[in-house]
C-alpha positions in Angstrom: 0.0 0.0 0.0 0.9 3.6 -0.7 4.5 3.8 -3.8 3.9 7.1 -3.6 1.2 7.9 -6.1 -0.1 4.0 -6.9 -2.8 3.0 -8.9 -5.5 3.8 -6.5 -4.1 7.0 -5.7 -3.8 8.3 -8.9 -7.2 6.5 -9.8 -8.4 9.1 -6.4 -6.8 11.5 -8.0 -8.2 11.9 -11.4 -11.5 11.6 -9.9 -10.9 14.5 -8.5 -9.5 16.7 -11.0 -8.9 15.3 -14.6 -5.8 17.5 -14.6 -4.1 16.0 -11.6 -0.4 15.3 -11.5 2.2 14.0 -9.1 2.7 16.7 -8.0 -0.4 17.8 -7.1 -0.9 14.3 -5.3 2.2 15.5 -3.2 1.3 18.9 -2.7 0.0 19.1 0.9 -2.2 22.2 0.4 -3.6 20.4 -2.7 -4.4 17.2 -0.2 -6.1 20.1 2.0 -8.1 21.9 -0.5 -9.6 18.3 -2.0 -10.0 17.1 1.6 -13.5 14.4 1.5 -16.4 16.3 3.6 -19.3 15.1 2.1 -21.3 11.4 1.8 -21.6 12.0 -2.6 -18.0 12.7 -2.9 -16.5 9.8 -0.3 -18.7 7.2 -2.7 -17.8 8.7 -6.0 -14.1 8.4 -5.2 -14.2 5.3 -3.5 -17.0 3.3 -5.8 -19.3 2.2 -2.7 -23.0 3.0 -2.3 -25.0 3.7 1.0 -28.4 3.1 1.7 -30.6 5.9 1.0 -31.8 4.9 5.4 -28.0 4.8 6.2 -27.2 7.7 3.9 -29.3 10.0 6.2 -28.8 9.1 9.8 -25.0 9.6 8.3 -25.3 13.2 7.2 -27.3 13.7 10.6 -24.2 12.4 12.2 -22.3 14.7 9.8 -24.8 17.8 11.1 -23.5 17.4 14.5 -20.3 15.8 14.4 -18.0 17.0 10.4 -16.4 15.1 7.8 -13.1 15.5 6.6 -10.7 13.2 5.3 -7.4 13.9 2.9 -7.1 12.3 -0.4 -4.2 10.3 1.0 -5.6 8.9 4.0 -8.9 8.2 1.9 -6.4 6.1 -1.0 -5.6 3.8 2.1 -8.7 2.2 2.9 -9.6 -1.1 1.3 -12.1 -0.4 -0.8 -12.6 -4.8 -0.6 -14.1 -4.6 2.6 -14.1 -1.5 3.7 -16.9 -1.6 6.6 -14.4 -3.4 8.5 -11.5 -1.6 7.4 -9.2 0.1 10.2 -8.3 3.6 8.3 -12.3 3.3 7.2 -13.6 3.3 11.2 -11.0 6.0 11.8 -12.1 8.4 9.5 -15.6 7.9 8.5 -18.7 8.7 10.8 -20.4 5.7 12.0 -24.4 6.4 12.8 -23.3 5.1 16.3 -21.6 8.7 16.9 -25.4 9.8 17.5 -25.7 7.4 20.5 -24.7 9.5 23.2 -24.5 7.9 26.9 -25.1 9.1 30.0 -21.9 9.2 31.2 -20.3 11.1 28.0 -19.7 14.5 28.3 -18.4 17.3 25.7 -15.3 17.8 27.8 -14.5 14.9 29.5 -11.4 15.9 30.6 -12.0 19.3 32.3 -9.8 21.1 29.9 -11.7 24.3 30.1 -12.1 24.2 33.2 -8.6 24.2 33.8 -7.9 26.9 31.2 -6.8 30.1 33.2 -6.4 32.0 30.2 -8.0 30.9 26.3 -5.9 28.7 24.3 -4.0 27.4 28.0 -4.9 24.2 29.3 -2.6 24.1 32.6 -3.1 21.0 34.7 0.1 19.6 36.2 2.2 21.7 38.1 5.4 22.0 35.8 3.8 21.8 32.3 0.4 23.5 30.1 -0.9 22.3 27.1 -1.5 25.1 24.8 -3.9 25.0 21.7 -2.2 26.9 19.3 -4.7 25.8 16.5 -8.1 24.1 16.2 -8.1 23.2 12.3 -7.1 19.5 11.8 -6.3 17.8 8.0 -8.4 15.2 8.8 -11.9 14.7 11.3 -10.7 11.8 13.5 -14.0 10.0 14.6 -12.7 9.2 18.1 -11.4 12.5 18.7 -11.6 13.8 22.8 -12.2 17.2 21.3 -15.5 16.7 19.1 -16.6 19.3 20.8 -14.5 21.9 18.9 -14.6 20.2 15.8 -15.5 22.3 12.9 -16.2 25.4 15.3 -14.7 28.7 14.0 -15.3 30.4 17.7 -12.4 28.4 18.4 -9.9 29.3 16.2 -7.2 30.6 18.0 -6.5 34.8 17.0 -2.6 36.2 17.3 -3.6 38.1 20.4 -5.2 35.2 21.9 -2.0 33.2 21.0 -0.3 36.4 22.6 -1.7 36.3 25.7 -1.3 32.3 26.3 2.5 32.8 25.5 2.1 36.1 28.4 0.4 33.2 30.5 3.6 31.1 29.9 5.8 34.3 30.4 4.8 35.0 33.9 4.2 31.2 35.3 7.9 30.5 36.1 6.8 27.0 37.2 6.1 25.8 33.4 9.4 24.2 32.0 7.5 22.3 29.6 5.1 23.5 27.1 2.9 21.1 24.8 1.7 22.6 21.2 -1.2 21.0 20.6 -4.9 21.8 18.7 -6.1 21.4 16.3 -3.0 20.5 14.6 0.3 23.0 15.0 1.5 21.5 11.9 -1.5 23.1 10.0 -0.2 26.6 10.8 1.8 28.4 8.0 6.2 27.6 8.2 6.0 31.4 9.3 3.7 31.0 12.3 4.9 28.2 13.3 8.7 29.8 13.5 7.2 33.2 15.1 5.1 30.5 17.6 8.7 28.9 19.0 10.9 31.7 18.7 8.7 33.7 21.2 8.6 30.4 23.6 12.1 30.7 23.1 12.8 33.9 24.8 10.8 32.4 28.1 14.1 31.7 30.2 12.6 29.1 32.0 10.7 26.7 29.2 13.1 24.3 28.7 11.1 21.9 26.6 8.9 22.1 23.6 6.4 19.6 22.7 4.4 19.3 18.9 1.4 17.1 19.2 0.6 16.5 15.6 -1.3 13.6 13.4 0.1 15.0 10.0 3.0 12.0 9.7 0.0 9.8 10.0 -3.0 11.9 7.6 -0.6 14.0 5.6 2.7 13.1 5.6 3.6 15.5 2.7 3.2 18.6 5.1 6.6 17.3 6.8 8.1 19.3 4.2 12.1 20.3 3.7 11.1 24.1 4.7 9.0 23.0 7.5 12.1 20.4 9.0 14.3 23.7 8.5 12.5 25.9 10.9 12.3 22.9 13.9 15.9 22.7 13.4 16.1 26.1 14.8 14.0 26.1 17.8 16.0 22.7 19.5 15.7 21.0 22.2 12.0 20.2 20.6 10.1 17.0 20.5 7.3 16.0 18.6 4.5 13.2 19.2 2.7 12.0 16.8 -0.4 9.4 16.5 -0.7 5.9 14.7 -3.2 3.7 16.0 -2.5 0.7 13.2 0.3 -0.7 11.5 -1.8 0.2 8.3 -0.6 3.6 8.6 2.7 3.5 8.3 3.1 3.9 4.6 6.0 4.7 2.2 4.7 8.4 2.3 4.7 8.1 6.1 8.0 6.7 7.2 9.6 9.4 4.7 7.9 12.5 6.9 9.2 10.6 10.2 12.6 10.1 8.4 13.1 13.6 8.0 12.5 14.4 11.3 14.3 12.2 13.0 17.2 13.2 10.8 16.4 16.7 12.1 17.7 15.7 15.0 14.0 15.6 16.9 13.2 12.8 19.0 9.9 11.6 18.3 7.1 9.5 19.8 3.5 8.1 19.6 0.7 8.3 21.5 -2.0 5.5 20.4 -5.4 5.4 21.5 -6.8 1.8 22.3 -10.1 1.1 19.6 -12.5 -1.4 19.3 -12.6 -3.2 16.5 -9.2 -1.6 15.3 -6.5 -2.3 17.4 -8.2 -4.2 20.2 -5.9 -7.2 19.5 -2.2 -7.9 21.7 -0.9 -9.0 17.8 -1.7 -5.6 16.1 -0.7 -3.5 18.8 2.5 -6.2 19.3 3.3 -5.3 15.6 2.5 -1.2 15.5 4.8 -0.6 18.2 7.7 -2.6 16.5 7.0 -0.4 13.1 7.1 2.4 14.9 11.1 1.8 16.6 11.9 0.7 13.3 11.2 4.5 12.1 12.5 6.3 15.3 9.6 6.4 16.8 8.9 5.6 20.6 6.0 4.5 22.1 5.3 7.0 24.4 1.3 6.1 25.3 -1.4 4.0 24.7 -5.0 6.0 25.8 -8.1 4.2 26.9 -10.5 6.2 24.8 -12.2 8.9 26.5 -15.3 9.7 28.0 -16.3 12.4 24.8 -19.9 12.2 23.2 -20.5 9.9 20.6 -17.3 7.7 21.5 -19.2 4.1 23.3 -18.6 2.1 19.9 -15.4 2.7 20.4 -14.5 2.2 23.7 -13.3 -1.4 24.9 -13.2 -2.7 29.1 -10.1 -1.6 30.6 -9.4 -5.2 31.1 -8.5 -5.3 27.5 -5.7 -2.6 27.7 -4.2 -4.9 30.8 -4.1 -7.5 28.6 -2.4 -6.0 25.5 0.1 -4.7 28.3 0.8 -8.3 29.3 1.3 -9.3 25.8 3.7 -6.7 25.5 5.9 -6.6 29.0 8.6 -9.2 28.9 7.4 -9.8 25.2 9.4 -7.4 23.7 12.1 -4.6 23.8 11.1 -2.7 26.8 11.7 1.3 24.6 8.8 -0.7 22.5 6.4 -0.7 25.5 4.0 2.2 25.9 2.6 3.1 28.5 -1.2 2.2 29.2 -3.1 5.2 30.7 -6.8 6.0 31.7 -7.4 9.8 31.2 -9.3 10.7 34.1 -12.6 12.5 33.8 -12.6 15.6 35.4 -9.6 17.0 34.9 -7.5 13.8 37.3 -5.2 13.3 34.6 -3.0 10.5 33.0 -3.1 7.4 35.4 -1.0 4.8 34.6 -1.9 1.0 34.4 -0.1 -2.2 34.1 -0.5 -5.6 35.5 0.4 -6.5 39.5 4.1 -7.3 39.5 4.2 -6.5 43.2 2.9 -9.8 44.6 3.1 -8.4 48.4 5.7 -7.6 50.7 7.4 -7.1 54.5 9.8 -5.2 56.0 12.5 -7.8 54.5 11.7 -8.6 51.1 9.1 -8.1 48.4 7.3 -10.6 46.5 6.9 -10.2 42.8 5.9 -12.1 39.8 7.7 -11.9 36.0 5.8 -12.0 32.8 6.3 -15.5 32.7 4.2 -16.5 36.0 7.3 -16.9 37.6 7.3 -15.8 41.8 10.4 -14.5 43.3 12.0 -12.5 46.3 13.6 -9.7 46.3 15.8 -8.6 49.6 15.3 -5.6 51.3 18.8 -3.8 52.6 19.0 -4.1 56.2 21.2 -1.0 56.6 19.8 1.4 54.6 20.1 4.8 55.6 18.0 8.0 53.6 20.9 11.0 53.6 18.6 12.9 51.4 15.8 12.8 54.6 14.5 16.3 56.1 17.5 17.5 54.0 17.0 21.1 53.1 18.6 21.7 49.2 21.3 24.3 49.2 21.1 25.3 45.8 24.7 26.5 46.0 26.1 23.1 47.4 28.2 21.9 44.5 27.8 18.4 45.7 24.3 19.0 45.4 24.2 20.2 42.0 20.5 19.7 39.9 18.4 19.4 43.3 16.1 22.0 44.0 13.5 22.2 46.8 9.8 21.7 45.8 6.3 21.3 47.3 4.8 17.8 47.7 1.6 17.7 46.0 -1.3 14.8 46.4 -0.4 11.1 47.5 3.8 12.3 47.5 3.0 14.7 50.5 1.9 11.5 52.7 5.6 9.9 51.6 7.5 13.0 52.4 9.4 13.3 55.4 9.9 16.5 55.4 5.6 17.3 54.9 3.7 16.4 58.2 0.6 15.8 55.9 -0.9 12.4 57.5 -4.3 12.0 54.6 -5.7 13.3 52.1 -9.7 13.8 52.8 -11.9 14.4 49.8 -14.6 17.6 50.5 -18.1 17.4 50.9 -17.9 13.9 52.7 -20.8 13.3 55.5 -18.3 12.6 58.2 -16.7 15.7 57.8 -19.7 18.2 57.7 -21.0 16.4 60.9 -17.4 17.4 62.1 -18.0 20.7 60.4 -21.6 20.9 62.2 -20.7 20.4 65.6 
């Protein structure tokens, strides 16, 4: 699949336009202007028919929820059975979008709630995740952020970029900054370059983060002029998001190529799908096509808690599973890891399988990925130097450590915090405290 320009792309193609060339095919603003986002057009170029009953609950699914889908991305589907097709389910609506359940929300994850300014997402103490664009090449149907799909009232303005970079300015705590959208890559080479050169002058961000889905939708925006202006905004990192070995095409291992090359490290956050990649074996062989290319798995999601997501969301028992398939399976820089999102704003929570078997003062019990049991000695001199030990930050010896404020479960571990729980508001046993 996918020589660059194959028989069913140029067949795409010249469907589209009679006067088509290569170069057009290559052409990423080309791909964008003939992106798919209507029912007529996605059957004329791929030669499938819908049923006049279907046809309509799928354009009321379109009404609420849009279409879009680049001519590349479209040429990979397999037009032989595409119902069941992975890069079909991914970027087609399914009438199943319209079944909303009770517990979905539009933002599952509290991110404007935790927005202090527009555009700024700022959730864990030492990083924000800033939405420096809300236009994507391509309508992913499992996306968390449905909600802005499509909307123009969130399309994010220069001074509203502006005062998110302020935001960042005067938040010394924020080392780490996360581009995200929308897709950052959809923004002109210009913007993009006036966008990190003024996170650049923030002495302390150390760290800039692209989250983009263009290697995967439309690789052909990873262009030479594009690679040239990351180069100068180093040290930079860019994730990126294949959820099937399907996707990693000719086109697409030539965008991550060049990145790499760029000297940007680069990884991949997967979200887990049924009836896509619900399988140990296709996750088992994503993850190895993606080290092959430079690429570490960085995360694989549990789908989220948006609208119109249930059809795709499998048990969390099924992540644990692909996880034990993985652990002790293969390279361990090949492993993701397995998160749950948590609703209302909790954030990333990691899951694997129970190593820790159980444990006493003297050793710990735990169990390999083989089902083997084993012991593991505790020291019986051990002695914590570092304990009630206030951080001179002109201690030589000490060079790198820094004092910092415990936060949630870390302040109950913390010798030096004399926090002894953590009590949740609003319980009953408190207010009859309270009431007293």
């Amino acid at each position: 699949m996918d020589q660059i320009y194959n028989k069913g792309q140029q067949e795409i193609a010249e469907k589209i336009s009679s006067s088509a060339k290569i170069s057009n095919w290559k052409d990423w603003k080309w791909q964008l202007k003939h992106s798919i986002r209507d029912i007529d057009m996605f059957e004329k170029l791929l030669g499938v028919t819908f049923k006049e009953s279907e046809k309509k609950q799928l354009q009321e699914t379109i009404a609420k929820f849009p279409l879009s889908i680049t001519p590349y991305y479209l040429s990979l589907i397999d037009t032989d059975d595409y119902v069941n097709d992975p890069i079909y389910k991914q970027a087609f609506p399914s009438i199943s979008e319209l079944q909303v359940g009770d517990y979905e929300m539009r933002d599952p994850l509290d991110e404007d709630k935790d927005s202090p300014v527009p555009g700024i997402t700022h959730r864990y103490p030492d990083r924000v995740l800033f939405q420096v664009s809300a236009t994507c090449s391509m309508y992913c149907r499992h996306c968390t952020r449905k909600r802005k799909v499509g909307d123009e009232s969130f399309l994010p303005s220069r001074e509203i970029l502006l005062n998110g970079i302020q935001y960042i300015r005067q938040t010394s705590a924020i080392r780490d900054v996360l581009l995200s959208g929308g897709d950052p890559f959809l923004l002109s080479d210009e913007d993009i370059d006036w966008l990190l050169t003024e996170l650049r002058t923030i002495p302390h961000v150390e760290v800039i983060r692209i989250g983009t889905r263009i290697p995967v939708v439309l690789p052909y925006r990873v262009t030479d002029s594009l690679v040239s202006v990351l180069k100068r905004h180093h040290p930079l990192w860019v994730n990126t998001h294949f959820n099937h070995p399907r996707e990693i095409t000719k086109s697409s291992k030539e965008a991550l190529s060049r990145l790499a090359d760029a000297g940007i490290p680069l990884g991949n956050q997967s979200v887990l799908l049924a009836g896509i990649n619900d399988s140990p074996s296709i996750i088992k062989k994503l993850v190895h096509k993606l080290v092959q290319n430079r690429v570490r798995p960085y995360y694989l999601y549990q789908c989220d808690l948006s609208e119109g997501l249930k059809h795709f969301r499998t048990p969390v028992g099924k992540g644990v599973e692909i996880m034990e398939s993985l652990i002790g399976h293969t390279s361990g820089f090949a492993i993701p890891s397995y998160v749950v999102d948590a609703p209302g704003g909790g954030g990333k929570i990691r899951i694997t399988p129970n190593y820790l078997l159980s444990w006493s003062p003297d050793k710990v019990v735990l169990r390999n990925f083989e089902g083997i049991i084993t012991t593991y000695e505790e020291p019986k001199s051990y002695v914590d130097i570092f304990k009630n030990k206030s951080f001179n930050p002109s201690d030589t010896k000490l060079e790198g450590a820094e004092e910092y404020k415990a936060v949630g479960i870390e302040k109950l571990l913390s010798d030096a915090n004399d926090t002894i729980s953590l009590i949740p508001e609003n319980t009953e046993r408190i207010e009859r405290r309270d009431n007293v």
